[in-house]
N, C-alpha and C positions, 0 to 999 in steps of 0.2 A: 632853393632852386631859382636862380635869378638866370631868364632869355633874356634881358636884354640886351640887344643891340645898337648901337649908335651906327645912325644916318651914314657916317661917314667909314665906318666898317663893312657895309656891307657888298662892296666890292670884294671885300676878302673871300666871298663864295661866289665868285662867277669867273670864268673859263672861255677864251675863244672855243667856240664849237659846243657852245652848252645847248642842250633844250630847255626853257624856261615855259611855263605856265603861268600866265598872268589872268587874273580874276577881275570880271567885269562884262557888263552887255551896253555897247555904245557910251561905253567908259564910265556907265554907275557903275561902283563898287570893285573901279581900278587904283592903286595903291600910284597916285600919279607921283609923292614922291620919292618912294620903289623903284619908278621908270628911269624918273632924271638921275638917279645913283647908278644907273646900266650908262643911261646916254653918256655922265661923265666918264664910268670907266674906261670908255672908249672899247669893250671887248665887239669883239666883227663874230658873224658866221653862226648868226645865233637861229635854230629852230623855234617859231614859240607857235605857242598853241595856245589861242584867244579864242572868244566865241567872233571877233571881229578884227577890222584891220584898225578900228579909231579911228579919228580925224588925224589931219596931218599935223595939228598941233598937240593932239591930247592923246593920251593914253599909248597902247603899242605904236603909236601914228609917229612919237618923236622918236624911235629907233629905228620905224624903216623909214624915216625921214633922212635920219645919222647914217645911213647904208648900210646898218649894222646887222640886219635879218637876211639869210640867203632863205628859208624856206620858213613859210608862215603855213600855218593848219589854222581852219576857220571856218565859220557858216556863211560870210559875207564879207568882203570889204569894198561899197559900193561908196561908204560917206568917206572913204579915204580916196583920192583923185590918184596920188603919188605909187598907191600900192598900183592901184589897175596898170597906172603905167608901166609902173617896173614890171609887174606882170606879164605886160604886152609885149615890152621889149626882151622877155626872159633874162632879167638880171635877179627876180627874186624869184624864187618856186612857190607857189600858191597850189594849195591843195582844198578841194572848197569842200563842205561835209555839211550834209545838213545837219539842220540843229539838232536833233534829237537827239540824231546816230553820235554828233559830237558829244555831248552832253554821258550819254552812256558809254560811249568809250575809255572817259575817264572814269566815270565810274566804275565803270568794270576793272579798272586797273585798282583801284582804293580798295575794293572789297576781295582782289584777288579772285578775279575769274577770269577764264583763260579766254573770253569772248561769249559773244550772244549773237540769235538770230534777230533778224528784222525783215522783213518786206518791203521796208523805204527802201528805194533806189533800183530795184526787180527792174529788169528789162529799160536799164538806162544807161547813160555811162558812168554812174556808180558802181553797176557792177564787175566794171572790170578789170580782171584779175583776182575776183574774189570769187571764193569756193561761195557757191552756191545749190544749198541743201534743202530737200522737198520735204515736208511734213504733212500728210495726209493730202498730199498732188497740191499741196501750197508750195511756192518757191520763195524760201527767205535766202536771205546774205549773209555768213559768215564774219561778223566785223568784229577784227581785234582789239585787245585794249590798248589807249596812250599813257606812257609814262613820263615823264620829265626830272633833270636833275634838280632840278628850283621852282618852287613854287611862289608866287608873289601877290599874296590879298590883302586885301582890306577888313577890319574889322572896325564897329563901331567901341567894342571897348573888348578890354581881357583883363586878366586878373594876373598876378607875380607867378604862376604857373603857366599861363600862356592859353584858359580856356576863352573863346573865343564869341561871344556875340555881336551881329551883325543887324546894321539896320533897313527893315523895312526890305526892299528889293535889290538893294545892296547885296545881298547873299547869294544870287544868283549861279556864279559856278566856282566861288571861291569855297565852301563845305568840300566837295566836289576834287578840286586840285588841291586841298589842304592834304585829303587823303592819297591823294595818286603820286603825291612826284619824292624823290627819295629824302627831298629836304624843304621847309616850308621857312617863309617869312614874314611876318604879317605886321601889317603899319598900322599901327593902332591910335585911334583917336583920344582915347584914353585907358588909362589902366588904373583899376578900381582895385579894390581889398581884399572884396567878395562879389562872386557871381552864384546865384541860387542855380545850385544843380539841375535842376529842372530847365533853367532855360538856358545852360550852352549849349550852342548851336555846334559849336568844332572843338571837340573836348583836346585838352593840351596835350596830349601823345601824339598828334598831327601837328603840331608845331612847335620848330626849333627855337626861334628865335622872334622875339619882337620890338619893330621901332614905335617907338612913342613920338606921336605927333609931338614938335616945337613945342607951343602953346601950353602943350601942358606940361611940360615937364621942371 
């Protein structure tokens, strides 16, 4: 069972009009060069769903820098200048979500549930448009799962099956979108022999395919 991928393959899975999931909080544990293989492909119109916008130079930050995102899902993009603008000016759709609710939205896609209640967002402009259901004269919110065609993480090492461990707080929401989006990629710092069962973090049935960092290969 050999995923590997070459750097320079992996245009062959992205699509004008895709949704992509990229993994990372303030670009720990973003696959930056994952990104630069989109920024070259030149593909436009892309949805991605980050927990962030990035900086303008790093992470999801050089695609909507390339004008390459019509609609970003996210908990914040304040350390990116260029999103707010295009924001402002409505050239890109920004949908802002708090972290949590983000956070469990893909989840809920990975494990196959049709949606959860939450209370975040009750009587704000989060909730609107969303069914809103009373539990014991509690009002929670209705929030759907996200799914994506391509997922794109980071891992600190995997093994020739593709199981997956991550460093440190590197793992953040990449376990997370390994499981939710229809097809995964993960840019691996190294690829080892063996990985003890015990400690993969993203068992390899979440992921298709993996690039091996340069360096090591």
């Amino acid at each position: 069972m050999n995923k590997h991928l070459a750097l320079d393959n992996v245009s062959t899975h992205l699509f004008d009009g895709m949704t992509l999931m990229v993994g990372g909080f303030m670009c720990v544990g973003t696959p930056e060069a994952l990104i630069d293989e989109v920024v070259k492909s030149g593909v436009k119109n892309l949805t991605i769903i980050c927990n962030d916008a990035g900086f303008e130079s790093q992470g999801v930050g050089k695609l909507i820098k390339h004008n390459q995102v019509s609609h970003l899902i996210a908990s914040h993009i304040g350390l990116n200048p260029y999103a707010g603008k295009l924001m402002s000016q409505e050239k890109m759709q920004v949908t802002l979500v708090p972290q949590g609710t983000l956070a469990e939205q893909i989840r809920a896609k990975g494990h196959g549930l049709g949606g959860f209640l939450t209370p975040t967002g009750v009587g704000t402009i989060v909730e609107e448009g969303k069914d809103i259901i009373k539990i014991d004269h509690k009002a929670y919110l209705l929030e759907t799962p996200l799914s994506a065609d391509l997922a794109l993480i980071l891992a600190d090492k995997t093994d020739q099956y593709g199981n997956v461990v991550y460093a440190k707080t590197t793992r953040n929401f990449n376990p997370l979108m390994a499981m939710a989006a229809d097809k995964t990629i993960a840019y691996s710092r190294k690829v080892v022999d063996h990985i003890d069962p015990d400690n993969v973090m993203t068992p390899h049935i979440f992921v298709d395919y993996v690039c091996q960092e340069e360096s090591h290969e």
